[in-house]
Backbone as CSV, one residue per row, in Angstrom:
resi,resn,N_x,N_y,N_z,CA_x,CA_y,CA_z,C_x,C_y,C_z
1,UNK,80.746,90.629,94.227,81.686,91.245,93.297,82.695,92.092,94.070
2,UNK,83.797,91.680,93.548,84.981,92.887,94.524,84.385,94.472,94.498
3,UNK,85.405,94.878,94.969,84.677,96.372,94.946,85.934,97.335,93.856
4,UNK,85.897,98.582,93.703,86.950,99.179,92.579,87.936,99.823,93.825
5,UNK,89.197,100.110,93.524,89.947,100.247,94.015,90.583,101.672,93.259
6,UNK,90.246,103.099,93.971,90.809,104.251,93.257,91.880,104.826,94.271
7,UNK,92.778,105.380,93.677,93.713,106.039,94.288,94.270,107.264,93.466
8,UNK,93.978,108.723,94.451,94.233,109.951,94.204,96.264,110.038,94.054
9,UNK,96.867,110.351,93.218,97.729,110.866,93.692,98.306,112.157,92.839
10,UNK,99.808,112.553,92.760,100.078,113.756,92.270,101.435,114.351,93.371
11,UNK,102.139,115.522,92.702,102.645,115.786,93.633,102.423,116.696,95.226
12,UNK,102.999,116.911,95.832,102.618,117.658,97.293,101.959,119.668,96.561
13,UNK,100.828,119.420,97.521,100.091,120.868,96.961,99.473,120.796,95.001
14,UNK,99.038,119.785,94.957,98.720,119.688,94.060,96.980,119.559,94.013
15,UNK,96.284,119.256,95.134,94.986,119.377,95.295,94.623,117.936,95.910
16,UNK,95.427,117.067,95.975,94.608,115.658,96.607,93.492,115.471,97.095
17,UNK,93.671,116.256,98.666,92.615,116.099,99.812,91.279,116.632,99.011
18,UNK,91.299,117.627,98.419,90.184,118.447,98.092,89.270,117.216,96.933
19,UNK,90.222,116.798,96.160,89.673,116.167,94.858,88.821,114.904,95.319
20,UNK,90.026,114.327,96.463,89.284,112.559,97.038,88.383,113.098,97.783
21,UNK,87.613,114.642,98.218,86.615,114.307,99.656,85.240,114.899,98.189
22,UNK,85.986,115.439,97.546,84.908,115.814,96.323,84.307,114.296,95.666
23,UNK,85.451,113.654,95.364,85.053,112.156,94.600,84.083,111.331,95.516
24,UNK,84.749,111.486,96.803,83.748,110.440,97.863,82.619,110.723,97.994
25,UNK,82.612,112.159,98.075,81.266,112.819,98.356,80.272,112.489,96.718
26,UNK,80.508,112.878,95.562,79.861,112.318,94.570,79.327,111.011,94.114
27,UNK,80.753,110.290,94.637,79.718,108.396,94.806,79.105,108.078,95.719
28,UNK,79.193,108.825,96.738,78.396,108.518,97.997,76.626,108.843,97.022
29,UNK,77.168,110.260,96.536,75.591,110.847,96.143,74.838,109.926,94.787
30,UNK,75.336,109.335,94.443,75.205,107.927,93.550,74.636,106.269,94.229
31,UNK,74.854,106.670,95.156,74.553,105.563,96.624,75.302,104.274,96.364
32,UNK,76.745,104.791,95.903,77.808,103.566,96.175,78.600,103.676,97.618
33,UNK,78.551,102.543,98.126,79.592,102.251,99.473,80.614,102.550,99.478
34,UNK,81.045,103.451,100.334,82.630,103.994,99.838,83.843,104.295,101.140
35,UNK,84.488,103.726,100.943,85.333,104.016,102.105,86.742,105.069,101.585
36,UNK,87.106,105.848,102.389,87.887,106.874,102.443,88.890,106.682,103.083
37,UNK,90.400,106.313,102.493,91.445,106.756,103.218,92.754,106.950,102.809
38,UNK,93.754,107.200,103.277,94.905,107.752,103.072,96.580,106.653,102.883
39,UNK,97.473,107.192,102.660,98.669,106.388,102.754,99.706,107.370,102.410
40,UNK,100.573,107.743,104.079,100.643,106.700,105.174,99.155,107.410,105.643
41,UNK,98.732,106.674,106.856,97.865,107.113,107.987,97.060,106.594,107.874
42,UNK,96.081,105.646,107.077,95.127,104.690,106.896,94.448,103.921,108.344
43,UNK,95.871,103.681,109.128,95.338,103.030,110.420,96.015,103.323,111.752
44,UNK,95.427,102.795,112.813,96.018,103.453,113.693,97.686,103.463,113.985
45,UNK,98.075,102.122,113.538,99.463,102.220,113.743,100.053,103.558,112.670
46,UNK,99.255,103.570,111.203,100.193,103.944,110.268,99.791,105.530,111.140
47,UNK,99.077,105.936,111.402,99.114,107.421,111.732,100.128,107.646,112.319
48,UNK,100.501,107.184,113.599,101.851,107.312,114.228,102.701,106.871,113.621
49,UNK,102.991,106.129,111.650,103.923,106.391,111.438,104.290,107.595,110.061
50,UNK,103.319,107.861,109.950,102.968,108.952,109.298,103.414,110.552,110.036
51,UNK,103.056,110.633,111.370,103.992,111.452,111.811,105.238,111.667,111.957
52,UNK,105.752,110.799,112.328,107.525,109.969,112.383,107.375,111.022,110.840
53,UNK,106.834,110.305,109.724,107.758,110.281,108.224,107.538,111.687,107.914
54,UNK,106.737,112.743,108.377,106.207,113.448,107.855,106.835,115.383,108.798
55,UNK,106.741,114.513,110.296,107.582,115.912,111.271,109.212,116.523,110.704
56,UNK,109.222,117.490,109.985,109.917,118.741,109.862,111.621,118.118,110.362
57,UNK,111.436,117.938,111.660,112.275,118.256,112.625,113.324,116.015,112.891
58,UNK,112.787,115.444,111.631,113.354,113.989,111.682,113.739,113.625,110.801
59,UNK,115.204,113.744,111.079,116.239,112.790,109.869,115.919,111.958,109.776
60,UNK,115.798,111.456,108.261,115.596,110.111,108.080,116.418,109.490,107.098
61,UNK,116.984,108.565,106.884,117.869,107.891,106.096,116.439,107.435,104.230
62,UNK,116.890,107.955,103.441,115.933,107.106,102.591,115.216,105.662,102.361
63,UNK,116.649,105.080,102.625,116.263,103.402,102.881,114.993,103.089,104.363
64,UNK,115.618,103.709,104.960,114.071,104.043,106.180,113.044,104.752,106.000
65,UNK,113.148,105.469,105.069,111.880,106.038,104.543,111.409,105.396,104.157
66,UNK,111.802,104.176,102.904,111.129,103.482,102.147,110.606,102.539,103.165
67,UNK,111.282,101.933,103.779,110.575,100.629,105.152,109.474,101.361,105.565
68,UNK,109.393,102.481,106.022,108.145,103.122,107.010,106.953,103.165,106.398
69,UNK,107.584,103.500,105.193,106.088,103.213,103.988,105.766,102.142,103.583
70,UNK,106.274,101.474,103.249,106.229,100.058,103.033,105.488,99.404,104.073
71,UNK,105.606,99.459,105.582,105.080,98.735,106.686,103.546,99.482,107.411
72,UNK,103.808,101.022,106.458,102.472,101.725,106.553,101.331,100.629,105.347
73,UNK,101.796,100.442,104.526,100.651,100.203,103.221,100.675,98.856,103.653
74,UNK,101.599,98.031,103.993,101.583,96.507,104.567,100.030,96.275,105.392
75,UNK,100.349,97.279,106.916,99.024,97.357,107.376,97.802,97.751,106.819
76,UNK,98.120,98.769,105.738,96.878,99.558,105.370,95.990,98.564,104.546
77,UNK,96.731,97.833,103.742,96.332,96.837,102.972,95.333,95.893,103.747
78,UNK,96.292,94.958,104.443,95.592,94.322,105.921,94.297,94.554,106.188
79,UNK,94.570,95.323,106.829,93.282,96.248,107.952,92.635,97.247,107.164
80,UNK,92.646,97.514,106.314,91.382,98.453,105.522,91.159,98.065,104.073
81,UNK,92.101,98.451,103.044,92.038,98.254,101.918,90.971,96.460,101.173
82,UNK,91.716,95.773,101.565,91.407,94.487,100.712,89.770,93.954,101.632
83,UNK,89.644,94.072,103.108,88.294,94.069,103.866,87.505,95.109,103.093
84,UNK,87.239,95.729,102.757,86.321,97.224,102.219,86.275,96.557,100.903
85,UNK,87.404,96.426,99.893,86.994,95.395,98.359,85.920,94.645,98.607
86,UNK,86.478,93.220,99.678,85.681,92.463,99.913,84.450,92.149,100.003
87,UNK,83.864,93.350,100.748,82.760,93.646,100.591,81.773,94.684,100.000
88,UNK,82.699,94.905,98.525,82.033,95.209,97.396,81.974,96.843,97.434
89,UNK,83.113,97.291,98.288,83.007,98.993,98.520,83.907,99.417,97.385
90,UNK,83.788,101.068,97.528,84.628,101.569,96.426,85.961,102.353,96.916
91,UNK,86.834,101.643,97.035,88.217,102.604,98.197,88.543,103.580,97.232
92,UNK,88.676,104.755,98.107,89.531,106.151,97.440,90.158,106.541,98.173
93,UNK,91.445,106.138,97.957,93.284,106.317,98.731,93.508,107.440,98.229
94,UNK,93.856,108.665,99.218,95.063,109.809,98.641,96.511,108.771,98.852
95,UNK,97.231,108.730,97.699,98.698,107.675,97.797,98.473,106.768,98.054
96,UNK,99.377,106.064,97.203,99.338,104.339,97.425,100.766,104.367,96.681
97,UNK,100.723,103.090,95.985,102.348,102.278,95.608,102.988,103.253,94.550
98,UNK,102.372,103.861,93.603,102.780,105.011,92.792,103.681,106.168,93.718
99,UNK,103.083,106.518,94.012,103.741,107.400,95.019,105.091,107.074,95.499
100,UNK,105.470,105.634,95.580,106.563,105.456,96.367,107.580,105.302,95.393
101,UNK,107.161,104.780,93.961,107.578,104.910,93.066,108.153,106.435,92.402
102,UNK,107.034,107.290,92.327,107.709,108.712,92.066,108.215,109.408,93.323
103,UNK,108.405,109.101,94.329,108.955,110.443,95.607,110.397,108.985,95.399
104,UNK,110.476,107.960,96.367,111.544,107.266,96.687,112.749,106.865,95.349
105,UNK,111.551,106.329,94.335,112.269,106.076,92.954,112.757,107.349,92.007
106,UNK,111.853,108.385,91.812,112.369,108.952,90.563,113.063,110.239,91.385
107,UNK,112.369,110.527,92.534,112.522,111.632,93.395,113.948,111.254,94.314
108,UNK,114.119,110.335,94.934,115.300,109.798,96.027,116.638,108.983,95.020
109,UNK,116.302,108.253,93.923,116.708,107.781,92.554,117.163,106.523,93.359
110,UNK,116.149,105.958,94.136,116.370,104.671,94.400,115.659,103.803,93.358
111,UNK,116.492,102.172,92.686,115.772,101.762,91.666,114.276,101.303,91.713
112,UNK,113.646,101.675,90.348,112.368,101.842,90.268,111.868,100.212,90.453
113,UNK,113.015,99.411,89.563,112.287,97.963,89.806,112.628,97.085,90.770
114,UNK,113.484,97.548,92.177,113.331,97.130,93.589,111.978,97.773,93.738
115,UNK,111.777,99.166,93.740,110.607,99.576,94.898,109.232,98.662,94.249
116,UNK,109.419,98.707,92.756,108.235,97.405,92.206,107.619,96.195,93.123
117,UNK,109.249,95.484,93.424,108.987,94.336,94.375,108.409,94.132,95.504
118,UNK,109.372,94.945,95.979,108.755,95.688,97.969,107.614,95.411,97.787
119,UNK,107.266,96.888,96.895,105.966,96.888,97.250,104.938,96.098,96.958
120,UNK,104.620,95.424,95.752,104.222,93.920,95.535,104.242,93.176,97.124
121,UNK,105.690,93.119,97.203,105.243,92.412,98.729,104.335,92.680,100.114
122,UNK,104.609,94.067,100.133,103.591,94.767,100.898,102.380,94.763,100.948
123,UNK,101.866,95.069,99.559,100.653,94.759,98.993,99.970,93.760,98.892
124,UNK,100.868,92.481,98.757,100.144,91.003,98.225,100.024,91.089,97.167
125,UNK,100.297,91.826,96.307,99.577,92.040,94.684,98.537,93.150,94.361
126,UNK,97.996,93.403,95.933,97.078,94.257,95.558,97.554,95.915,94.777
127,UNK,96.805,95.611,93.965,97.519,97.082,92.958,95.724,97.772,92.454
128,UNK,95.652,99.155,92.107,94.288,99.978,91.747,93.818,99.577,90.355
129,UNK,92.148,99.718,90.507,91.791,99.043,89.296,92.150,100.810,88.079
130,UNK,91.990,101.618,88.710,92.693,103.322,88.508,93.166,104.465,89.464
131,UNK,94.110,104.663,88.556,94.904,105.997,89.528,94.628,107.330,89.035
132,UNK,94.517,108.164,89.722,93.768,109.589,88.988,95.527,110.493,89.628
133,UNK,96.055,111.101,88.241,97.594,111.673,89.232,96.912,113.570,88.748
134,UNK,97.054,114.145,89.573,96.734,115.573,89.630,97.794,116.017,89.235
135,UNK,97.814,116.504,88.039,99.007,117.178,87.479,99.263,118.503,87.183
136,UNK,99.850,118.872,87.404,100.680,120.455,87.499,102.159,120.825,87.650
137,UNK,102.411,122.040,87.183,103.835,122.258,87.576,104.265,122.608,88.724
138,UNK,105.157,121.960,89.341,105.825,122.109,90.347,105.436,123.490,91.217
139,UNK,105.817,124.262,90.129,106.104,125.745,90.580,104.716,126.447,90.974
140,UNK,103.672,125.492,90.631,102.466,126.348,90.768,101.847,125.383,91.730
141,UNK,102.546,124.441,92.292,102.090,123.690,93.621,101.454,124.458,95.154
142,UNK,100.335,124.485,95.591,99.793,125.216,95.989,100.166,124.869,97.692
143,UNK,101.496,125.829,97.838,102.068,125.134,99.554,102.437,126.133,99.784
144,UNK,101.901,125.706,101.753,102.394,126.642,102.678,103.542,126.893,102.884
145,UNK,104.197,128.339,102.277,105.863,128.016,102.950,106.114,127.553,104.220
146,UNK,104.857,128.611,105.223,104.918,128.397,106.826,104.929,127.085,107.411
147,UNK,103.922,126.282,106.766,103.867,125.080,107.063,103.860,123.407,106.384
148,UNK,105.506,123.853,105.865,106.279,122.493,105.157,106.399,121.340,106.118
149,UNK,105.757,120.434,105.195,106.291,118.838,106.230,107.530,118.691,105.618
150,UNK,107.989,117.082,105.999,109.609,117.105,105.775,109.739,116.517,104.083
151,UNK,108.687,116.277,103.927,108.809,116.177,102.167,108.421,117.467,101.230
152,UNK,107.970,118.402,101.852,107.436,119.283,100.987,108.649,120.150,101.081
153,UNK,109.571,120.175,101.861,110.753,120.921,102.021,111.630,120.817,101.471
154,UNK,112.020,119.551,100.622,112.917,119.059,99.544,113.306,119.668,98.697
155,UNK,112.566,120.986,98.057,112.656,121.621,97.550,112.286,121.260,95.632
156,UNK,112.323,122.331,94.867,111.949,122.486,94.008,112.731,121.375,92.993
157,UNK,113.916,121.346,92.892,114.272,119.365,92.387,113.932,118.319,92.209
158,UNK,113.901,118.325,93.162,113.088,117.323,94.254,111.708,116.910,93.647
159,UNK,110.761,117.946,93.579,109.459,117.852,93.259,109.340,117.911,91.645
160,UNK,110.571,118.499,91.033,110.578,118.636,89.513,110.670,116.616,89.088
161,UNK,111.736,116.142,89.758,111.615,114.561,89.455,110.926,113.859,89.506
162,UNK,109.611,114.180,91.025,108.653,113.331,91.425,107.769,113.311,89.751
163,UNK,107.596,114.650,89.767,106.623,115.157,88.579,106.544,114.408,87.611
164,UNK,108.057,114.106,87.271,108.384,113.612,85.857,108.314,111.871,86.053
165,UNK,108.583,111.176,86.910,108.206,110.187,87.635,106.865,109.816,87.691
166,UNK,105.717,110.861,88.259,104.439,110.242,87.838,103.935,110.577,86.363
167,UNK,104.669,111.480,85.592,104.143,111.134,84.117,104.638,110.132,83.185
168,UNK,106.172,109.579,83.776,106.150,108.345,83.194,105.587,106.940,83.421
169,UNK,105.150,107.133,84.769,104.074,105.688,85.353,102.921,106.019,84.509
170,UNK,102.413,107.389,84.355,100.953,107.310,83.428,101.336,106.900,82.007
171,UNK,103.059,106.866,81.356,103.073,106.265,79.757,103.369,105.255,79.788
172,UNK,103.761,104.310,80.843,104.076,103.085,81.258,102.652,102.157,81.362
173,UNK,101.695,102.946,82.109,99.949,102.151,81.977,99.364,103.078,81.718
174,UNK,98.976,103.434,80.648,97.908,104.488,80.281,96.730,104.001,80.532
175,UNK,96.251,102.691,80.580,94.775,102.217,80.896,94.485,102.742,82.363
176,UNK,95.183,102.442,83.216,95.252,102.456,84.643,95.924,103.690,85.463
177,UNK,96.302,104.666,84.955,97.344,105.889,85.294,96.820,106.845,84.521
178,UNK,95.596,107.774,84.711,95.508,108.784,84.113,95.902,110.056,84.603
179,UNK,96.468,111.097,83.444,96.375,112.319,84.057,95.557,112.935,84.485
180,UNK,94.806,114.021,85.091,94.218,114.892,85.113,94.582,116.080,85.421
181,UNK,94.482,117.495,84.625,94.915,118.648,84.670,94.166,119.189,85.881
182,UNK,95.344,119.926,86.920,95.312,120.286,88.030,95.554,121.491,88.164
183,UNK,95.204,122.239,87.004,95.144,123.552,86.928,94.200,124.525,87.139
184,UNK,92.738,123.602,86.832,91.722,124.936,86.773,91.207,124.771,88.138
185,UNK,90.038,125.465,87.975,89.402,125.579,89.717,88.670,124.406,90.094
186,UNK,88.639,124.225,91.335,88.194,122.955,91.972,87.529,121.752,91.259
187,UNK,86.209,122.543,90.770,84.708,121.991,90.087,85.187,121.713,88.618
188,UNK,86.226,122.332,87.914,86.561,121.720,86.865,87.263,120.464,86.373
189,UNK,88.399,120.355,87.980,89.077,119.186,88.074,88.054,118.089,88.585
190,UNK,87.063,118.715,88.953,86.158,116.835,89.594,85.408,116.599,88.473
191,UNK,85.145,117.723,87.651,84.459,116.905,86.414,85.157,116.173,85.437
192,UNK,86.429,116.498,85.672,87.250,115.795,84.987,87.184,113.929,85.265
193,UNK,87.619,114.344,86.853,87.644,112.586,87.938,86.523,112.355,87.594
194,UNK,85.330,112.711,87.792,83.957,112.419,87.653,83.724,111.341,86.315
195,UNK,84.268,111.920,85.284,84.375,111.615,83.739,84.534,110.182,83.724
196,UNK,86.257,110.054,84.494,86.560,109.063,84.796,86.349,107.720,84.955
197,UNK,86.017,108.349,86.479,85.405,107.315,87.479,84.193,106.615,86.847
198,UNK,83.666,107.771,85.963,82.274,107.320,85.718,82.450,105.960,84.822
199,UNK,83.328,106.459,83.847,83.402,104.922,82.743,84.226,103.928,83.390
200,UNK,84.964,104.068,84.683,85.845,103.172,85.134,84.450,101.921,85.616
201,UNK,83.066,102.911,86.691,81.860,102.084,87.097,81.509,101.270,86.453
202,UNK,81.031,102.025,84.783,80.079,101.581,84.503,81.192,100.229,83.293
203,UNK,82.337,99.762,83.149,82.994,98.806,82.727,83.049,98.167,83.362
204,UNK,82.710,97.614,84.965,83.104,97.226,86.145,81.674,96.456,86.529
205,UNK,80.332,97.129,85.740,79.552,96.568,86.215,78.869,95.489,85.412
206,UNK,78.476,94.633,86.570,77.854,93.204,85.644,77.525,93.326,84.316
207,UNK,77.185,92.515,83.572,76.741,92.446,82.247,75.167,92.750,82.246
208,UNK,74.352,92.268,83.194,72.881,92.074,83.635,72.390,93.755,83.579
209,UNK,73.515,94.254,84.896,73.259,95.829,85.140,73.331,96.492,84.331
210,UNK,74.317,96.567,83.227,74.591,97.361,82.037,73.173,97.268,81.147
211,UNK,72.588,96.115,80.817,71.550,95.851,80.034,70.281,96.569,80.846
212,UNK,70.016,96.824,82.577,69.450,97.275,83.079,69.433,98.636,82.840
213,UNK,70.467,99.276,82.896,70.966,100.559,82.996,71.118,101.404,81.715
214,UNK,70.750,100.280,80.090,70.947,101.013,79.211,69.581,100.679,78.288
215,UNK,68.438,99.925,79.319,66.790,99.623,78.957,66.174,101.249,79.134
């Protein structure tokens, strides 16, 4: 059986890292196979291009932004993502194709149904069986002034569009794009994902297991 395919996203300082090492760590404690990773940086190439996209101190043209990501998730796909399905694991991506959609599309106002394609192409098709988007206001985005990457520096605009960008991908697929409020403290937001994830499993699993699981 393939494996489920989750991906954390939301805007910058919104809680990602914290939520996906909380989620991994909970299906792990469930004793599902789970692989952990990111986009960009998933693999070795994308890390080095994840720095490129991400150092302070590098102009980048948007249209090259979008390629760098694009050729990040190309590989990531490749070399981690669709191998780990394959063999029946449960991937949990901080960012994937959403993302490029709300920062490049709603955020850069490059069109939403080019970056569709791209990324389709990038992907192969591969798209999440759910997306969990951490939602909050901008203004209460939890970032280092000291230490802005070159997207978190965009400023408050910027991040007001992304925002509004991933709440219209969640009214666009509500099956597959949920919110989750990214407001309260840590343990409240994973019971939220938890909630989730949980009915995302247990729809996902055989017909046999369900009858096992509800004897």
């Amino acid at each position: 059986m393939r494996g489920s395919f989750i991906t954390i996203e939301g805007i910058d300082g919104s809680g990602k890292t914290t939520q996906a090492g909380r989620l991994v760590e909970w299906l792990r404690e469930q004793g599902h196979p789970v692989t952990a990773t990111r986009e960009p940086g998933g693999t070795k190439v994308g890390a080095r291009l994840r720095e490129i996209l991400l150092a302070p101190a590098n102009a980048i043209t948007p249209e090259a932004e979008l390629f760098l990501y694009l050729s990040d998730r190309a590989l990531h796909v490749a070399e981690v993502l669709r191998p780990a399905l394959a063999e029946g694991r449960i991937v949990v991506c901080e960012r994937h194709a959403d993302s490029t959609l709300a920062y490049q599309g709603f955020g850069r106002g490059m069109e939403v149904a080019l970056l569709r394609s791209l990324s389709a192409i990038a992907t192969g098709g591969l798209a999440p069986d759910l997306t969990l988007v951490l939602d909050m206001p901008p203004a209460k985005a939890r970032l280092d002034a000291a230490r802005l990457d070159r997207l978190e520096s965009e400023g408050a605009e910027f991040l007001e569009r992304v925002a509004k960008g991933f709440h219209q991908l969640a009214e666009a697929e509500p099956e597959r794009v949920r919110l989750v409020d990214a407001m309260g403290e840590v343990e409240a937001v994973h019971e939220q994902i938890v909630a989730v994830v949980r009915d995302l499993l247990e729809r996902r699993l055989p017909s046999a297991a369900r009858k096992r699981k509800g004897s």
